[in-house]
PAPAVEX-374745 format. One line per 2 residues: number of its first residue (from 1); their letters; for each residue x, y, z of C-alpha. Coordinates in steps of 0.001 Angstrom, whole numbers, padded with zeros to 6 digits. Layout:
NUM) A) X,Y,Z  ...
This chain:
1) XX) -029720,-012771,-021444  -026770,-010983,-019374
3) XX) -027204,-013992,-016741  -026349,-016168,-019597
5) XX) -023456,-014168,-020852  -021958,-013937,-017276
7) XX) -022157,-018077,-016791  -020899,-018156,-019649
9) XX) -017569,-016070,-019136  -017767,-017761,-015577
11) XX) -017551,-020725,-017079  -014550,-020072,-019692
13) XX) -012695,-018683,-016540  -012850,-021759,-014829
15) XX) -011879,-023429,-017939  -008586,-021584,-018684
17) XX) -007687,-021694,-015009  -008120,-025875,-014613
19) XX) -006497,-025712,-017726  -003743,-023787,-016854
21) XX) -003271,-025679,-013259  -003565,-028839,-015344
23) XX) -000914,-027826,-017688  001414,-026981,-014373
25) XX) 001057,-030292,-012835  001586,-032723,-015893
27) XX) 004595,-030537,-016945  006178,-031713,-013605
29) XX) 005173,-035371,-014045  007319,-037982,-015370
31) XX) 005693,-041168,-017056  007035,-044386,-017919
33) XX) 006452,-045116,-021475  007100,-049211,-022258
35) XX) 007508,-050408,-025534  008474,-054027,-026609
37) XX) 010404,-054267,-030036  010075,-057576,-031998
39) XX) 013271,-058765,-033302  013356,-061391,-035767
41) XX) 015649,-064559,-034448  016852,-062861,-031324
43) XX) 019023,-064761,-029615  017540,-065865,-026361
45) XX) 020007,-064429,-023695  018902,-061013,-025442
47) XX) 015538,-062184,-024794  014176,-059412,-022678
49) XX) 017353,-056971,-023201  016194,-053602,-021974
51) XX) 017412,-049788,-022813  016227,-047170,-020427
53) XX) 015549,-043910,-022725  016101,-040068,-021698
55) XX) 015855,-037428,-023969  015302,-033703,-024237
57) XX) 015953,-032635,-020588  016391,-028970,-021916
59) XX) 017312,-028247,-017875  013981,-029497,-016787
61) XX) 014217,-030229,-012819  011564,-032342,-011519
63) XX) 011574,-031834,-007066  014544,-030490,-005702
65) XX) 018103,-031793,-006876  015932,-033592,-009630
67) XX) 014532,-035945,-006841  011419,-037588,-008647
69) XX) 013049,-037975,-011950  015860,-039805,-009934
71) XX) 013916,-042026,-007534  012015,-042980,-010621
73) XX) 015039,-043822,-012840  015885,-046116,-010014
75) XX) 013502,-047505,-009345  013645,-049415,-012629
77) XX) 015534,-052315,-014280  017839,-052253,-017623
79) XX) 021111,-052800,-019183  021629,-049853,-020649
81) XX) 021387,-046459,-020932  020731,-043789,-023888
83) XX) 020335,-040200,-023673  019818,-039249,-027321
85) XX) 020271,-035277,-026814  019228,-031784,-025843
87) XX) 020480,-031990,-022122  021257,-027954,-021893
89) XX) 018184,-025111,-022813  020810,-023914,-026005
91) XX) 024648,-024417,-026586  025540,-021573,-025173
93) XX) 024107,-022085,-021498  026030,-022467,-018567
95) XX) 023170,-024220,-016094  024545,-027699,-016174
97) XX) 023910,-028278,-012285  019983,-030143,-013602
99) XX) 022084,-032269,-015658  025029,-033221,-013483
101) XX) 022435,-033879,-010144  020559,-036120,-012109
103) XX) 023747,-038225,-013467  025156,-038506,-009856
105) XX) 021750,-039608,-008498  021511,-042572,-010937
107) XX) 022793,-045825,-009554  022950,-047791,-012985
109) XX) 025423,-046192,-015281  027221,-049635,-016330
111) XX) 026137,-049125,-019931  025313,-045180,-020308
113) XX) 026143,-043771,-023382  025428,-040041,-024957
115) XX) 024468,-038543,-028223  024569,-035041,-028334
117) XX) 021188,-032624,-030505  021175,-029512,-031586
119) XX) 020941,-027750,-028052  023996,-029866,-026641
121) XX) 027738,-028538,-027233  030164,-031547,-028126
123) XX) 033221,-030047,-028882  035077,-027152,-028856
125) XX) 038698,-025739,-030589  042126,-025128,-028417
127) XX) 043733,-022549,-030306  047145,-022806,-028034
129) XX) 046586,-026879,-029041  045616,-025875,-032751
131) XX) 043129,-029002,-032064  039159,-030141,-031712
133) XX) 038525,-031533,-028437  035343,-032402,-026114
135) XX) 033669,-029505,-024515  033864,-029023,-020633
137) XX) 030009,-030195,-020613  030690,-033564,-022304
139) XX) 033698,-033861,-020054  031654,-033486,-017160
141) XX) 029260,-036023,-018592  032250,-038131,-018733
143) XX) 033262,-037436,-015210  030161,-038906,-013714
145) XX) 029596,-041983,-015878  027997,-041338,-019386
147) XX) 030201,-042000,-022552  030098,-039855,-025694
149) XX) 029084,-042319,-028336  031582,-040870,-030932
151) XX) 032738,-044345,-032662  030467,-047719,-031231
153) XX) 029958,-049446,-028146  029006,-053149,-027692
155) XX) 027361,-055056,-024599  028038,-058803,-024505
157) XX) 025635,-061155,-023502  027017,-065050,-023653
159) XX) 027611,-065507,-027321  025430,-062219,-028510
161) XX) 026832,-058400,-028522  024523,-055559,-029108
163) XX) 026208,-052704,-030874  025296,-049016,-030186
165) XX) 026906,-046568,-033392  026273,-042989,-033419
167) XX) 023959,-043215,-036442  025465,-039932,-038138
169) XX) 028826,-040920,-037599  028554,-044070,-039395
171) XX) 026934,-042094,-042489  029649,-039953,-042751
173) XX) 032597,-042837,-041956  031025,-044253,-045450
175) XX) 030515,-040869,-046817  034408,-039842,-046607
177) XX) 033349,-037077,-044694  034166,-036063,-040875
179) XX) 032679,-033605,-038996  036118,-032376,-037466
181) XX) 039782,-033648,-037360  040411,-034070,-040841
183) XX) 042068,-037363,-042247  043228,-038587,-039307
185) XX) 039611,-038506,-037523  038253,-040051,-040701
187) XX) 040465,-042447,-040436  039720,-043446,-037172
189) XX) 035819,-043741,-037726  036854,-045711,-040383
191) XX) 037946,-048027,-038744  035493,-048023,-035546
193) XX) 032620,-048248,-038066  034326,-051314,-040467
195) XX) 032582,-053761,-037337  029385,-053212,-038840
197) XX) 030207,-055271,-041674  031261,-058139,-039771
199) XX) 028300,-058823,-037419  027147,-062012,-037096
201) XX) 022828,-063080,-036497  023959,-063355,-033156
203) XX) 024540,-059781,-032796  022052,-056387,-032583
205) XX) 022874,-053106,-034121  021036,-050323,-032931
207) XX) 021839,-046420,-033956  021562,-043485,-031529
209) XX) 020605,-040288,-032911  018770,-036908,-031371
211) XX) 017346,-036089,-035503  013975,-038682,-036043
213) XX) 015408,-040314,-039516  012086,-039513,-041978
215) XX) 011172,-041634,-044516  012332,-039590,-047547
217) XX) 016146,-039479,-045346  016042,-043350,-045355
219) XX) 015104,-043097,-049419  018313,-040495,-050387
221) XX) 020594,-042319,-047853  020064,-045614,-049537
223) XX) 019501,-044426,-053314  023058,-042505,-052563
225) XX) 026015,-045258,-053815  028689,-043260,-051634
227) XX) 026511,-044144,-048506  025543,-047584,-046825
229) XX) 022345,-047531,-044531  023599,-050437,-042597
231) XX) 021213,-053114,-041276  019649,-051323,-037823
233) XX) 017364,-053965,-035868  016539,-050143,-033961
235) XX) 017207,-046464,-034434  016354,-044256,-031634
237) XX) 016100,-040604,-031326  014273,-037754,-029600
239) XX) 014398,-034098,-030824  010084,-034142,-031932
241) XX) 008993,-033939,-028053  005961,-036258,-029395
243) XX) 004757,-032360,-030478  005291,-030002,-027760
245) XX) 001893,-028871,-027969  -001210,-031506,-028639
247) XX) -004555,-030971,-028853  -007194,-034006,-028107
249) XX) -008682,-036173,-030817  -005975,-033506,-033136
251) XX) -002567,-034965,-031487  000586,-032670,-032516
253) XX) 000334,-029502,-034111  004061,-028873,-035010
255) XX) 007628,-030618,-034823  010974,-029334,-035818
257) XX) 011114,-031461,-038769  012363,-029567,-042511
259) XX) 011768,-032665,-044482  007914,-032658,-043976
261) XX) 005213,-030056,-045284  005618,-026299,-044020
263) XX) 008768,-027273,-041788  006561,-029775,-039988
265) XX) 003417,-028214,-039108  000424,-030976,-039147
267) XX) 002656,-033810,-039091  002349,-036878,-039492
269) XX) 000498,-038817,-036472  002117,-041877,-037035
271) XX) 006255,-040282,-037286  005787,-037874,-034171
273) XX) 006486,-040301,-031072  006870,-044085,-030332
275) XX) 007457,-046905,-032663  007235,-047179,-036698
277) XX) 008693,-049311,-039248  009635,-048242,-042876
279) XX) 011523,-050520,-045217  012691,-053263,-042440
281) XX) 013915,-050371,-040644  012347,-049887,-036903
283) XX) 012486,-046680,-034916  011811,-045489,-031718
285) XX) 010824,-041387,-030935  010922,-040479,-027202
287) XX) 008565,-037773,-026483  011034,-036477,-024039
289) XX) 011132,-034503,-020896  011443,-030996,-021261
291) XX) 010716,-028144,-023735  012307,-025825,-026192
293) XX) 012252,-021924,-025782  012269,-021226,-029431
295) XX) 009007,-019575,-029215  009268,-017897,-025342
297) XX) 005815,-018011,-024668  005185,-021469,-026050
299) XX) 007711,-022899,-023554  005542,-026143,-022273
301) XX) 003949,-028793,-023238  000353,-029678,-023394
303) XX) -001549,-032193,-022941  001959,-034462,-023533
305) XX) 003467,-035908,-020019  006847,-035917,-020030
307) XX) 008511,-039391,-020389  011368,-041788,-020261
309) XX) 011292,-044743,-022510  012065,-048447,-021431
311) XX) 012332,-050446,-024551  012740,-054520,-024317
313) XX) 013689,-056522,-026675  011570,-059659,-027670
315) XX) 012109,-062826,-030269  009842,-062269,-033549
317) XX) 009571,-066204,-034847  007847,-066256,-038130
């Protein structure tokens, strides 16, 4: 009976350590997670348009000088570039040298545009200047070749665009509400936004966001008359981290997510990460790369390999 107690606890201890070794190694890993995204009459020199997809560094380095993460991004083939948020551990941190190494390692930044989440500062007030204006962090974004998606951004392709809007920004633009600035910045998204209701079938809209748009969001935004959910072909976001922790055959146990049951705990397996469609209305989750601190001892991921997102477009013919 004690031999079987002590195999027993020998064999839990090996468990917990190749689980904990386990856990080490895929945290440092980087997969590439392809998705193709059927688009009905795309226009065929969008055929095969691709967005590379990085979200939710949170200061993760992967090698030295964020070597793997950068031979990797390299290594692959698109024509453009999202980062939909939570670049910095918290607002307040000063360790932007994971971010800024990684930006001035990648060789395609043609088409790289920014959307800031909740971890991210984006701008910050000049009292001498009695004015908003962008935050040394997004100015050193700037510096190295990402663009602050505050109003849109188009990519031409013969007679095609595809549009990327901030997706919050052209909520409030309709909603008569701005963030900061007052009239004047209203004004001016105003008037950035008022291309959405001039695209032609030639054209693609997608909307960058770090917040997952649920369901019941998509319900209130288009029941509300003083708002107009415009017509995405794509909205992508990050923010979930596919469920920091997963267990098998369980998947997530918890995302950050106030519009589902007890904040999010037990969510839904089909809204956590990758692809979903609700009302005509596509969008894409990136798991992510790093991992929120917001419970210390709970700061990894398990059994969830970090990933970047390569997401092609592809001509849906009924």
């Amino acid at each position: 009976m004690k031999r079987r107690i002590r195999y027993l606890i020998l064999a839990i201890f090996m468990f917990v350590l190749f689980l904990f070794g386990y856990t080490i190694w895929d945290n440092n890993r980087i997969i590439v997670t392809e998705e193709e995204v059927l688009i009905k009459d795309l226009p065929q020199e969008l055929e095969g348009f691709t967005i590379l997809q990085i979200s939710d560094l949170h200061e993760k380095e992967f090698g030295k000088n964020q070597i793997k993460l950068i031979e990797l991004v390299n290594s692959l083939q698109y024509d453009s570039l999202v980062i939909t948020g939570d670049l910095l551990a918290d607002q307040n941190s000063l360790n932007y040298d994971p971010i800024y190494m990684l930006l001035e390692g990648i060789r395609n930044k043609e088409h790289a545009l920014f959307v800031p989440g909740n971890t991210d500062p984006v701008k910050s007030f000049n009292v001498r200047k009695n004015r908003s204006e962008k935050h040394e962090f997004i100015q050193g974004l700037e510096s190295r070749g990402i663009k602050l998606l505050d109003s849109n951004y188009s990519i031409t392709k013969g007679g095609s665009k595809v549009y990327f809007v901030d997706f919050k920004k052209s909520l409030q633009a309709e909603n008569n509400k701005s963030e900061i600035g007052g009239i004047e910045a209203l004004q001016l998204a105003r008037n950035d936004m008022s291309i959405l209701n001039n695209l032609t079938e030639q054209d693609v809209l997608i909307g960058l966001t770090h917040y997952p748009i649920v369901d019941i969001q998509i319900d209130q935004i288009k029941a509300n008359p003083n708002m107009k959910f415009h017509n995405f072909d794509l909205i992508m976001a990050g923010h979930y981290h596919g469920g920091q922790i997963r267990l098998p055959f369980l998947g997530a146990l918890f995302v950050p997510e106030p519009y589902y049951k007890h904040g999010g705990l037990f969510p839904p397996s089909d809204r956590v990460k990758g692809l979903w469609e609700y009302q005509q209305t596509k969008q894409y989750v990136s798991a992510g790369l790093g991992s929120s601190k917001a419970i210390s001892f709970l700061g990894f991921r398990l059994f969830n390999t970090p990933e970047i997102n390569l997401i092609s477009f592809k001509n849906r013919r009924e």
